[in-house]
PyMOL Python script that loads the backbone (N, CA, C, O; Angstrom):
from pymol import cmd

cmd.read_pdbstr("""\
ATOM      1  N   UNK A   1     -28.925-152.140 286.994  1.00  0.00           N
ATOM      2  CA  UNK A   1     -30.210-152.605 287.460  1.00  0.00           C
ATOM      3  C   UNK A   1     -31.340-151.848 286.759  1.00  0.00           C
ATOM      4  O   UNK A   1     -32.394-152.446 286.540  1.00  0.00           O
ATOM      5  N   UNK A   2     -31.161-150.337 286.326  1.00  0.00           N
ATOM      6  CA  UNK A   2     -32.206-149.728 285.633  1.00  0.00           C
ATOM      7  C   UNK A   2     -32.428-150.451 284.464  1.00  0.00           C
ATOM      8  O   UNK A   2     -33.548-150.584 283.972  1.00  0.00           O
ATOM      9  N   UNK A   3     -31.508-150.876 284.043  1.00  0.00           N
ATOM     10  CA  UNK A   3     -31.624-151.175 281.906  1.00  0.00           C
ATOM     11  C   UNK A   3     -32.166-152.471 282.491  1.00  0.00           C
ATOM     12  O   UNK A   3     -32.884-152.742 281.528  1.00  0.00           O
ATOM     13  N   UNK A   4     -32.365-153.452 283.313  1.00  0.00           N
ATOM     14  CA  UNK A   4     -33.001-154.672 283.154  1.00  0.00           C
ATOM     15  C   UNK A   4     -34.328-154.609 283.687  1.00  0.00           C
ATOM     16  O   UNK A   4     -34.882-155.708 283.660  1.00  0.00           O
ATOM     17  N   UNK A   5     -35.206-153.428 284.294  1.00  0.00           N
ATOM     18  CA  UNK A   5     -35.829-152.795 284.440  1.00  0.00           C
ATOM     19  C   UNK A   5     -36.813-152.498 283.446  1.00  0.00           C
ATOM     20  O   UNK A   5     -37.856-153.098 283.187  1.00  0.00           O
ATOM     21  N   UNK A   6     -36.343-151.535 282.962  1.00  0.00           N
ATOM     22  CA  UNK A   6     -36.727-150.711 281.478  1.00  0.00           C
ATOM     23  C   UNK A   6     -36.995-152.134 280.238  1.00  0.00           C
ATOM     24  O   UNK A   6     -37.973-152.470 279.570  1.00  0.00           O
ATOM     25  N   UNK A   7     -35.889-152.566 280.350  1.00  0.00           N
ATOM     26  CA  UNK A   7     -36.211-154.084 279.404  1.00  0.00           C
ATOM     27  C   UNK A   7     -37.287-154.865 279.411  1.00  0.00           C
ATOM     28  O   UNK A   7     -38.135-155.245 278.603  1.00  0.00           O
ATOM     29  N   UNK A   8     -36.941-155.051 280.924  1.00  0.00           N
ATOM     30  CA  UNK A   8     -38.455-156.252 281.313  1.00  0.00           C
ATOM     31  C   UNK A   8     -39.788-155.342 280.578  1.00  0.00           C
ATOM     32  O   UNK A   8     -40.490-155.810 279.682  1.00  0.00           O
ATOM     33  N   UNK A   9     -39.968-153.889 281.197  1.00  0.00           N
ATOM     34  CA  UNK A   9     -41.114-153.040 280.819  1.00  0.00           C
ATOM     35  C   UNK A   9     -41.809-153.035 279.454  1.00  0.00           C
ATOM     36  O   UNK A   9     -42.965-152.987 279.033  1.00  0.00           O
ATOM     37  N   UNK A  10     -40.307-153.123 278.857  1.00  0.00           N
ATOM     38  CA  UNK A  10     -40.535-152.948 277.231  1.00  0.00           C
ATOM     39  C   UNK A  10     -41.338-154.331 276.378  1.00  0.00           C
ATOM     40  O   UNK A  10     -42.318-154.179 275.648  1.00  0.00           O
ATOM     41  N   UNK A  11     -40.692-155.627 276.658  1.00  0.00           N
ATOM     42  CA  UNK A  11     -41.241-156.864 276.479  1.00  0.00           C
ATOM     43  C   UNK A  11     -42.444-156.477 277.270  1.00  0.00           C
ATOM     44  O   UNK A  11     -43.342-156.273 276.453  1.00  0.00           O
ATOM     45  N   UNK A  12     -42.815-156.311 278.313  1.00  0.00           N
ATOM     46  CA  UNK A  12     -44.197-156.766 279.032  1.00  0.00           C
ATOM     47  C   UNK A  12     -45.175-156.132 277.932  1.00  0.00           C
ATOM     48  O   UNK A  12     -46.126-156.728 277.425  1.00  0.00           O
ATOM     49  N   UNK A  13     -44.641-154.374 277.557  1.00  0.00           N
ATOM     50  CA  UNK A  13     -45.376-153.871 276.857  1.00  0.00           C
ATOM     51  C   UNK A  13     -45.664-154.219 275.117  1.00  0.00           C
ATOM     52  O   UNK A  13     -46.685-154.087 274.441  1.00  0.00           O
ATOM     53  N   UNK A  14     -44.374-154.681 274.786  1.00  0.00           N
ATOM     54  CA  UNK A  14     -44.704-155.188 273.566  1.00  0.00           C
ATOM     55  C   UNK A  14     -46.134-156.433 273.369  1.00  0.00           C
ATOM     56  O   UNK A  14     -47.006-156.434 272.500  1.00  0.00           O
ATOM     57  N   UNK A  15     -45.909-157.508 274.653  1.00  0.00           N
ATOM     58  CA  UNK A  15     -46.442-158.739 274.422  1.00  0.00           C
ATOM     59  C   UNK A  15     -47.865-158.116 274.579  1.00  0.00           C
ATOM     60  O   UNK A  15     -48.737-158.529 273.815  1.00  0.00           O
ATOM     61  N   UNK A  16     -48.278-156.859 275.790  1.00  0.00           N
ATOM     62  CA  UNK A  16     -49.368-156.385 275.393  1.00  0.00           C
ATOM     63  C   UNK A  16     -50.075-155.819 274.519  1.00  0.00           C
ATOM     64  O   UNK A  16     -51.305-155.778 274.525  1.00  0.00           O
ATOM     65  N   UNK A  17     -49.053-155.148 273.378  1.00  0.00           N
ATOM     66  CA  UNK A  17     -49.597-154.761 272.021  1.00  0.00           C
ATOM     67  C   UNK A  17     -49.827-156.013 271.270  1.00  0.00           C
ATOM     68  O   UNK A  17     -50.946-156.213 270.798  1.00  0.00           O
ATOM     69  N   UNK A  18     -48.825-156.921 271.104  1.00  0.00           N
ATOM     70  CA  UNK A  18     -49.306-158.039 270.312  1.00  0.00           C
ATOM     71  C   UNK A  18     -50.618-158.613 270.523  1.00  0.00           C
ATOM     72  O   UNK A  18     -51.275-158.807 269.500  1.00  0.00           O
ATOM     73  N   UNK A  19     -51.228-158.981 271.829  1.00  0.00           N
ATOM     74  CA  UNK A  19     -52.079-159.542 272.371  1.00  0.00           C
ATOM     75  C   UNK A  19     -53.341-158.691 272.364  1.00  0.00           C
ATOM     76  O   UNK A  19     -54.468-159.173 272.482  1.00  0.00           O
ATOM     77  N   UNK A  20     -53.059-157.282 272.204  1.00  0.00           N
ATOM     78  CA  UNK A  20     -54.592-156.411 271.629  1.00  0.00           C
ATOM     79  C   UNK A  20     -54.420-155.936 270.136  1.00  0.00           C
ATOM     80  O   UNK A  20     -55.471-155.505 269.663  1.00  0.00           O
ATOM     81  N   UNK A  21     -53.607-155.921 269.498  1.00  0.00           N
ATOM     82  CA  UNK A  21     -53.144-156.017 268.470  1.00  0.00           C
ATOM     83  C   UNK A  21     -54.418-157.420 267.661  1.00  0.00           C
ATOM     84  O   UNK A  21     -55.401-157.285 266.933  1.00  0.00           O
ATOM     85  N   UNK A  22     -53.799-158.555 268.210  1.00  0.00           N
ATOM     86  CA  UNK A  22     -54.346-160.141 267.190  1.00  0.00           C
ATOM     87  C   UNK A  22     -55.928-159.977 268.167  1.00  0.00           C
ATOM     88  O   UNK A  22     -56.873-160.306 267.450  1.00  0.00           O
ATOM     89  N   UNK A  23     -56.271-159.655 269.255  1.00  0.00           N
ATOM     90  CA  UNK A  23     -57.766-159.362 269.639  1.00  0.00           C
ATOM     91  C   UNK A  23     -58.406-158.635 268.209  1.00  0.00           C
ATOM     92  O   UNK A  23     -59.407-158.963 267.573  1.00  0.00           O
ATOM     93  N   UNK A  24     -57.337-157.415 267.937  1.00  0.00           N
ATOM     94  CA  UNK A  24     -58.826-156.233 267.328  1.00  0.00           C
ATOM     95  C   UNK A  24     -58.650-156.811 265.520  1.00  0.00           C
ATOM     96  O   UNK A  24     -59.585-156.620 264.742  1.00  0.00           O
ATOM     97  N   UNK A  25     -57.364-157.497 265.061  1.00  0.00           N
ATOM     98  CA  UNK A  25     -57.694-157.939 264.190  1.00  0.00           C
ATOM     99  C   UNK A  25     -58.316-159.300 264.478  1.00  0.00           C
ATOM    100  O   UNK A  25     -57.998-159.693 263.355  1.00  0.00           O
ATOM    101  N   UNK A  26     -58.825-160.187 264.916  1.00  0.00           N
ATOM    102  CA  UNK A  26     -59.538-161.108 264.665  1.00  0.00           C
ATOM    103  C   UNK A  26     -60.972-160.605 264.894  1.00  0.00           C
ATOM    104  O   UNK A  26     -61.847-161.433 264.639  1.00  0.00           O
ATOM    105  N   UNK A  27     -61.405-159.300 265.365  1.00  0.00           N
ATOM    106  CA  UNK A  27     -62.784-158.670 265.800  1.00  0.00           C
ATOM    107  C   UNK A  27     -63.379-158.294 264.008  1.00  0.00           C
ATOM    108  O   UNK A  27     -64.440-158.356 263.387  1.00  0.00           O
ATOM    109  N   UNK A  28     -61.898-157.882 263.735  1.00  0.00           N
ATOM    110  CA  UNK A  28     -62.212-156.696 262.419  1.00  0.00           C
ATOM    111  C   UNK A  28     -62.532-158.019 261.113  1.00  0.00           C
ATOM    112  O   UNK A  28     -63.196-157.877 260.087  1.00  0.00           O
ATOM    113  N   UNK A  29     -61.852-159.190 261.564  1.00  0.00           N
ATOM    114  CA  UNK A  29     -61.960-160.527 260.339  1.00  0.00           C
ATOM    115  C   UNK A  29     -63.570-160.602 260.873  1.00  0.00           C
ATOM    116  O   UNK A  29     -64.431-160.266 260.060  1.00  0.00           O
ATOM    117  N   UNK A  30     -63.978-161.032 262.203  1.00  0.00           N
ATOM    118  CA  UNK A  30     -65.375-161.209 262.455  1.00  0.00           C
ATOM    119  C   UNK A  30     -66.612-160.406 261.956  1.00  0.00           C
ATOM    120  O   UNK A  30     -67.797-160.704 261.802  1.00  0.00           O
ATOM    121  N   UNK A  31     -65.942-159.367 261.778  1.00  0.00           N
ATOM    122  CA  UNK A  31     -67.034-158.332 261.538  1.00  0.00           C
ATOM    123  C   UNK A  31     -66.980-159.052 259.623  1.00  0.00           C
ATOM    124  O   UNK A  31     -67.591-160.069 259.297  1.00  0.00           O
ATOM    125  N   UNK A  32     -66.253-158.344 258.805  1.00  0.00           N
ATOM    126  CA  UNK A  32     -65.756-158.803 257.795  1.00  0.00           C
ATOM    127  C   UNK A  32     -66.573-159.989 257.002  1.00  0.00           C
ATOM    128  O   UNK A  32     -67.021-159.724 255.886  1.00  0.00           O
ATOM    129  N   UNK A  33     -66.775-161.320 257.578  1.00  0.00           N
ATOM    130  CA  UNK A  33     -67.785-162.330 257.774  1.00  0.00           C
ATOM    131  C   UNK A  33     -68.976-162.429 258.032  1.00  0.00           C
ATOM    132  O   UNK A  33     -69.779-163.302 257.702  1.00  0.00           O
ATOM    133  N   UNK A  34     -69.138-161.264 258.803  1.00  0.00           N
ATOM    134  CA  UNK A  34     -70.453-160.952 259.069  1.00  0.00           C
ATOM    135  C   UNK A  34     -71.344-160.086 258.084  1.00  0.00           C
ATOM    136  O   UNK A  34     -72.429-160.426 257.611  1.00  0.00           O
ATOM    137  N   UNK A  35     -70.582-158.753 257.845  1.00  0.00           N
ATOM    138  CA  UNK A  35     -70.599-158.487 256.808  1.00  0.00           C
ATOM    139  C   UNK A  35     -71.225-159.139 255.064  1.00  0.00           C
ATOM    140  O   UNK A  35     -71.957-158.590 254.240  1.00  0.00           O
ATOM    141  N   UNK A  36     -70.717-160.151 255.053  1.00  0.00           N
ATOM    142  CA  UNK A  36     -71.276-161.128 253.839  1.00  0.00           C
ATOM    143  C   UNK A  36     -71.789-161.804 254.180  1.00  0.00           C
ATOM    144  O   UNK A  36     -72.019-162.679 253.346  1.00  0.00           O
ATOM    145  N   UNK A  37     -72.217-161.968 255.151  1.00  0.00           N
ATOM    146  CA  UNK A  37     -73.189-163.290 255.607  1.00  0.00           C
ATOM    147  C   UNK A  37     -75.006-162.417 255.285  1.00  0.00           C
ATOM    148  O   UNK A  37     -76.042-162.892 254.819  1.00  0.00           O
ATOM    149  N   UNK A  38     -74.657-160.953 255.822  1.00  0.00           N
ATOM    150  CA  UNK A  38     -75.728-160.008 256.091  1.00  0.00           C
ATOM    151  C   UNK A  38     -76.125-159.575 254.314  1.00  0.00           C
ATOM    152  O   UNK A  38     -77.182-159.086 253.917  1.00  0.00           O
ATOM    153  N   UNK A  39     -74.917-159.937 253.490  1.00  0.00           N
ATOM    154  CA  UNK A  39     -75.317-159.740 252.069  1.00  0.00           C
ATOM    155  C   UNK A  39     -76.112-160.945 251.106  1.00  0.00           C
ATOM    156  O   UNK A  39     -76.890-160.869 250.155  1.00  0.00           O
ATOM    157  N   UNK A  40     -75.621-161.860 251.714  1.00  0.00           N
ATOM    158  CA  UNK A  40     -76.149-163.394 251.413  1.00  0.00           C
ATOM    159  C   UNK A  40     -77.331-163.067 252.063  1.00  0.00           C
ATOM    160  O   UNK A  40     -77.954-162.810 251.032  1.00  0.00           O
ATOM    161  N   UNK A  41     -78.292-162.832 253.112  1.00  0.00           N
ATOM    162  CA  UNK A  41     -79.420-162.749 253.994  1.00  0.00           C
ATOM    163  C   UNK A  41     -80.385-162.277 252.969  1.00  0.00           C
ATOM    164  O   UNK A  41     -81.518-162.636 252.648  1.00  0.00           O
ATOM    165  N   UNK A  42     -79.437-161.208 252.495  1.00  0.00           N
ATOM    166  CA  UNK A  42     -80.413-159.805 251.664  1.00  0.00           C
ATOM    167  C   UNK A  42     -80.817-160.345 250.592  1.00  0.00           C
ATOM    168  O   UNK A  42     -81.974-160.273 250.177  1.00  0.00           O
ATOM    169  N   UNK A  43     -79.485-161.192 249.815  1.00  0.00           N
ATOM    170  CA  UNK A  43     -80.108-161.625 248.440  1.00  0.00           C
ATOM    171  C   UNK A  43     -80.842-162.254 248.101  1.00  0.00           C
ATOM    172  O   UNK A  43     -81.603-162.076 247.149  1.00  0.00           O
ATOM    173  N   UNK A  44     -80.745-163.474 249.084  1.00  0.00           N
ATOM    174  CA  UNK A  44     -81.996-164.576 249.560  1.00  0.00           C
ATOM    175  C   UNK A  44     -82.922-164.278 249.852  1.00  0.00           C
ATOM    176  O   UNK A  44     -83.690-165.204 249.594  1.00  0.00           O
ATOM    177  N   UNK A  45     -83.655-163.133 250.469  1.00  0.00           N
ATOM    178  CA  UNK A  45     -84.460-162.630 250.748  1.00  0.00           C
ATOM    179  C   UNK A  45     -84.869-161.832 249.516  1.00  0.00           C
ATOM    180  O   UNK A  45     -86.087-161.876 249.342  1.00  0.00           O
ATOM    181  N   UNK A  46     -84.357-161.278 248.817  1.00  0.00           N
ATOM    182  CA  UNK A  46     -85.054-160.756 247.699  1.00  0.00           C
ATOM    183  C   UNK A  46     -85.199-162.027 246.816  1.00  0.00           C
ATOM    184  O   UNK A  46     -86.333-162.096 246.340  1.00  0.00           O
ATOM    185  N   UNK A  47     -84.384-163.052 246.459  1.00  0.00           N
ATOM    186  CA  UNK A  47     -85.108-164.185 246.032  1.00  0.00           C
ATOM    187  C   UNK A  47     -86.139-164.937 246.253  1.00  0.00           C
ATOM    188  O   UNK A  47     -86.870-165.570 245.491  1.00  0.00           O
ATOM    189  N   UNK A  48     -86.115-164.754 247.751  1.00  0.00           N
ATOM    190  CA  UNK A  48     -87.291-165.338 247.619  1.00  0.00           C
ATOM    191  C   UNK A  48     -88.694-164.711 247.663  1.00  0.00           C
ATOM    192  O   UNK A  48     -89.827-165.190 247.673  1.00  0.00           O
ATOM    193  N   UNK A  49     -88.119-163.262 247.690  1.00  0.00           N
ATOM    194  CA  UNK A  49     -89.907-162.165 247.415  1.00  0.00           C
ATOM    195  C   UNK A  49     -90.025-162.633 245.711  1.00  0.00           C
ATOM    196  O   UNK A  49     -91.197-162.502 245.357  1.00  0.00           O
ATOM    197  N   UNK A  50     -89.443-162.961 244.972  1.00  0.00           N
ATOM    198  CA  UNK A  50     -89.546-162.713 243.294  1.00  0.00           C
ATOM    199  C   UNK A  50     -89.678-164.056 243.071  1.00  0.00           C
ATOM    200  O   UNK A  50     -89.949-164.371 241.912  1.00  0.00           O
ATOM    201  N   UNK A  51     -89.476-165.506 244.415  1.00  0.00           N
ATOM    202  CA  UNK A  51     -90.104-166.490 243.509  1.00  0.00           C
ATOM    203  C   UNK A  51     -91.619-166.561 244.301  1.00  0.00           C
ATOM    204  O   UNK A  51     -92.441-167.346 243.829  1.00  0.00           O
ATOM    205  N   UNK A  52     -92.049-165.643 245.658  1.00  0.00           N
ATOM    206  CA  UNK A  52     -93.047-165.958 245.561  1.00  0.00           C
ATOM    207  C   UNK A  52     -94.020-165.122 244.828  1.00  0.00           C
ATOM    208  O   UNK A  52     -95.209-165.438 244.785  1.00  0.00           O
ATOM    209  N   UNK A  53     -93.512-163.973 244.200  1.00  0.00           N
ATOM    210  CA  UNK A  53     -94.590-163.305 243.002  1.00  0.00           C
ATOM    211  C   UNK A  53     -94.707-164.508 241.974  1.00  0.00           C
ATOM    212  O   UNK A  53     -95.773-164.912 241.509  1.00  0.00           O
ATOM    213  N   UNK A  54     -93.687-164.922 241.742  1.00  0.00           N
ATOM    214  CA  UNK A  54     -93.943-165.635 240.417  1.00  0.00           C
ATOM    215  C   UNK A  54     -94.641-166.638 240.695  1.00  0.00           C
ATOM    216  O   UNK A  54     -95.167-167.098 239.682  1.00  0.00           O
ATOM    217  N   UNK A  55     -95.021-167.502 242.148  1.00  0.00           N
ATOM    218  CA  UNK A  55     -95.578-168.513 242.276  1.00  0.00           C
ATOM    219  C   UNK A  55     -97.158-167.836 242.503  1.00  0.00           C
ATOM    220  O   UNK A  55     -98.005-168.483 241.887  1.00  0.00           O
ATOM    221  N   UNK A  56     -97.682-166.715 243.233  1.00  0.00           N
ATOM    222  CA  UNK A  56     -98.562-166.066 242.731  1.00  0.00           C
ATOM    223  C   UNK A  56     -99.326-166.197 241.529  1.00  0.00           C
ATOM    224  O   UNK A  56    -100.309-166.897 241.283  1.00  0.00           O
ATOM    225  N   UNK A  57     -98.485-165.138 240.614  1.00  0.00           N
ATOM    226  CA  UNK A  57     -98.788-165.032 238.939  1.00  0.00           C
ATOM    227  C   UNK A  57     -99.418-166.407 238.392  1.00  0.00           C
ATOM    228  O   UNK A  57    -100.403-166.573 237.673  1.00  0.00           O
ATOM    229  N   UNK A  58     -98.492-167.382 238.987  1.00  0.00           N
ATOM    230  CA  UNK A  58     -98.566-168.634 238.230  1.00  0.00           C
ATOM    231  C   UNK A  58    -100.262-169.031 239.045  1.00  0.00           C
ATOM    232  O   UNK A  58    -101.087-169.471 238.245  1.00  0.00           O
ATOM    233  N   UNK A  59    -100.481-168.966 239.712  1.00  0.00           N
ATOM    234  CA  UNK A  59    -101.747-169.672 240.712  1.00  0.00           C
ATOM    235  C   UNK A  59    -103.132-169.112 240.249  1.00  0.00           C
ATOM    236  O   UNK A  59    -104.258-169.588 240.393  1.00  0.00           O
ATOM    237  N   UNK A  60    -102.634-167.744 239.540  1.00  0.00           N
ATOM    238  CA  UNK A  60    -103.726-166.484 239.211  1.00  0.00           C
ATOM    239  C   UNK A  60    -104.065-167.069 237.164  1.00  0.00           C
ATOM    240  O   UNK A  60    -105.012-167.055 236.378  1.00  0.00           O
ATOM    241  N   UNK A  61    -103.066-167.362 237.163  1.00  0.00           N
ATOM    242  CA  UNK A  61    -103.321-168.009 235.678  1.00  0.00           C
ATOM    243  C   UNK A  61    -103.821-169.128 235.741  1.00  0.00           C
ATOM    244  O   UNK A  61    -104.682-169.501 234.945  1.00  0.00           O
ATOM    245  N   UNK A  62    -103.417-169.767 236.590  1.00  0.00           N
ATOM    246  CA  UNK A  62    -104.164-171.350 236.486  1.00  0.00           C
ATOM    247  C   UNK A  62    -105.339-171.368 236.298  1.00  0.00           C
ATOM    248  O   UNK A  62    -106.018-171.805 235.369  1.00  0.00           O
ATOM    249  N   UNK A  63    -105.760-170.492 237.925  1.00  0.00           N
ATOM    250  CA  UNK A  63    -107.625-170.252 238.372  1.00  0.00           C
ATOM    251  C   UNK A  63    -108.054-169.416 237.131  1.00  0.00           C
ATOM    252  O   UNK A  63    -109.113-169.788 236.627  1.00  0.00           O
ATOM    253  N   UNK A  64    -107.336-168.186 236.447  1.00  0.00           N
ATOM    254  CA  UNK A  64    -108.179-168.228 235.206  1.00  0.00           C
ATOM    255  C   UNK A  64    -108.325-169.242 234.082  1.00  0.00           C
ATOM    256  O   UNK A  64    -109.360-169.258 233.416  1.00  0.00           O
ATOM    257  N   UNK A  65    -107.478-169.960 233.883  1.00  0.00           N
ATOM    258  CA  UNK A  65    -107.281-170.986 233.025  1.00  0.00           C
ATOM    259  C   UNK A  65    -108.439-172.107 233.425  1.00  0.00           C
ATOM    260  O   UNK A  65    -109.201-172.706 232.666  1.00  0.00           O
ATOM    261  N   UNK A  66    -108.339-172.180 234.645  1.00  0.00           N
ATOM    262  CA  UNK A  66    -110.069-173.192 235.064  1.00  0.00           C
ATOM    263  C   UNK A  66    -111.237-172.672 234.596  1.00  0.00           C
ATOM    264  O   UNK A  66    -112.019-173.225 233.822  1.00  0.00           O
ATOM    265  N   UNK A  67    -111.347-171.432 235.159  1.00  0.00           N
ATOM    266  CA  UNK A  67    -112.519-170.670 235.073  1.00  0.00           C
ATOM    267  C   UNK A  67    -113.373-170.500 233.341  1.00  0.00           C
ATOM    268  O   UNK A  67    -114.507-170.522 232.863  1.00  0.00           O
ATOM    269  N   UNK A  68    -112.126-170.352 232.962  1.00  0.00           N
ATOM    270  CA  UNK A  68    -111.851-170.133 231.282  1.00  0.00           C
ATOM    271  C   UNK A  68    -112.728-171.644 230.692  1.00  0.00           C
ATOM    272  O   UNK A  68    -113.773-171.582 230.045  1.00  0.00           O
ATOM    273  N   UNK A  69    -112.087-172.849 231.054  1.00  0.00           N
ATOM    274  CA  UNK A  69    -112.372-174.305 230.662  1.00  0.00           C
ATOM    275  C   UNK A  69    -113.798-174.425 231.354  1.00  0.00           C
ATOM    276  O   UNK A  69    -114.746-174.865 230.704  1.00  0.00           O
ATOM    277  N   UNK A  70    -113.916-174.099 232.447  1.00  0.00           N
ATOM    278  CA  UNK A  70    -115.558-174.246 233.466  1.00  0.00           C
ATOM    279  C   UNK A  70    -116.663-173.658 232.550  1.00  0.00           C
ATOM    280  O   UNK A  70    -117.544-174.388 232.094  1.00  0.00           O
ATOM    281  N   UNK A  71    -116.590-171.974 232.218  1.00  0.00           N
ATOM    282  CA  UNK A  71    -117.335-171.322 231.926  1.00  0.00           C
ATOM    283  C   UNK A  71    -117.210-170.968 230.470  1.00  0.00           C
ATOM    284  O   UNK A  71    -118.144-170.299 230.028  1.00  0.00           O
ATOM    285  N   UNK A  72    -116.116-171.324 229.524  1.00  0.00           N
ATOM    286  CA  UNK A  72    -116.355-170.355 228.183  1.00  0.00           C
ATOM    287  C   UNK A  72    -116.059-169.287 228.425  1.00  0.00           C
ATOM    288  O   UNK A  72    -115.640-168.933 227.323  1.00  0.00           O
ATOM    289  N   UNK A  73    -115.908-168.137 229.302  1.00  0.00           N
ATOM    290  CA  UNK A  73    -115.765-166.963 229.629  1.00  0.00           C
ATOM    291  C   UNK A  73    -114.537-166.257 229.605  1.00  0.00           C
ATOM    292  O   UNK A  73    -113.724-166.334 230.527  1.00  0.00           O
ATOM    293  N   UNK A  74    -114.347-165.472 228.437  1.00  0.00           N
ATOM    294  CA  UNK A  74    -112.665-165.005 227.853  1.00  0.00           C
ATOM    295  C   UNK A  74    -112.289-164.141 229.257  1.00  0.00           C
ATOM    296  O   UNK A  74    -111.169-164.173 229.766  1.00  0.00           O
ATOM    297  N   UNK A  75    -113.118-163.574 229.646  1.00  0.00           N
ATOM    298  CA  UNK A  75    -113.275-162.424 230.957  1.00  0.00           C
ATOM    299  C   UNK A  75    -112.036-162.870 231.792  1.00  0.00           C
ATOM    300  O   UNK A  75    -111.148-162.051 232.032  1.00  0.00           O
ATOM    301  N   UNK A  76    -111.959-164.231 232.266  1.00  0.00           N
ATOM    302  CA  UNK A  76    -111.493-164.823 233.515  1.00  0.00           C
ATOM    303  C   UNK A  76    -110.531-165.228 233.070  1.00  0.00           C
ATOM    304  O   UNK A  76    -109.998-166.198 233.609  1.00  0.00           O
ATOM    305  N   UNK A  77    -109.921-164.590 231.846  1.00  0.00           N
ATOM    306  CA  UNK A  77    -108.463-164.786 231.134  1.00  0.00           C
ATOM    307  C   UNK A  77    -107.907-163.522 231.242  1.00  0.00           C
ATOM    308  O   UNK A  77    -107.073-163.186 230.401  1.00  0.00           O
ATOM    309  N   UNK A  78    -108.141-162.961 231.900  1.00  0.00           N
ATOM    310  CA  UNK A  78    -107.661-161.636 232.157  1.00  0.00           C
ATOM    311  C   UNK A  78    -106.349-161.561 233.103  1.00  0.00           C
ATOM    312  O   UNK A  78    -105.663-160.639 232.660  1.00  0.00           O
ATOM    313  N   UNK A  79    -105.774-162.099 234.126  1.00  0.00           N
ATOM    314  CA  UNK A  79    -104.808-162.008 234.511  1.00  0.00           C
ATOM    315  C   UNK A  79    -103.610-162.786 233.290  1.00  0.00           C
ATOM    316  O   UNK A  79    -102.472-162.317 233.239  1.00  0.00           O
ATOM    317  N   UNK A  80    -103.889-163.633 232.629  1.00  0.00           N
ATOM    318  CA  UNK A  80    -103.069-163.636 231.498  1.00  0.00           C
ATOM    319  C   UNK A  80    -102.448-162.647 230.754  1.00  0.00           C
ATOM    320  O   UNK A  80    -101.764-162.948 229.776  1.00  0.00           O
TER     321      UNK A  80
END
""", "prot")
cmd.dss("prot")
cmd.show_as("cartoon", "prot")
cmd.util.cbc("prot")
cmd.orient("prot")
């Protein structure tokens, strides 16, 4: 009667390692995912600080480029 005892114990305890076992690896895959999602965030975000300088730059040349055609004035070619 002890050894069927001890048996049952052993299965109960195994099925509980399995079962926190596949918990902390599916936590550690979640994180993992998250992880690159938070790297994708970053890069996009620095993309899009460097296309809005460049859309800047570009807006600052134009208005001198008007100013330039309006007035004759090499001056207002200066952000060029």
């Amino acid at each position: 009667m002890r050894s069927g005892l001890t048996a049952r114990l052993l299965v109960a305890g195994g099925v509980l390692v399995v079962i926190v076992l596949g918990a902390f690896i599916s936590l550690l895959l979640a994180m993992s995912d998250a992880e690159s999602s938070r790297n994708i965030l970053v890069n996009s975000q620095a993309e899009l600080s460097i296309a809005r300088e460049i859309r800047n730059l570009l807006i600052d040349m134009e208005s001198g480029q008007r100013g330039f055609v309006i007035t004759g004035d090499e001056r207002v070619l200066e952000p060029w």
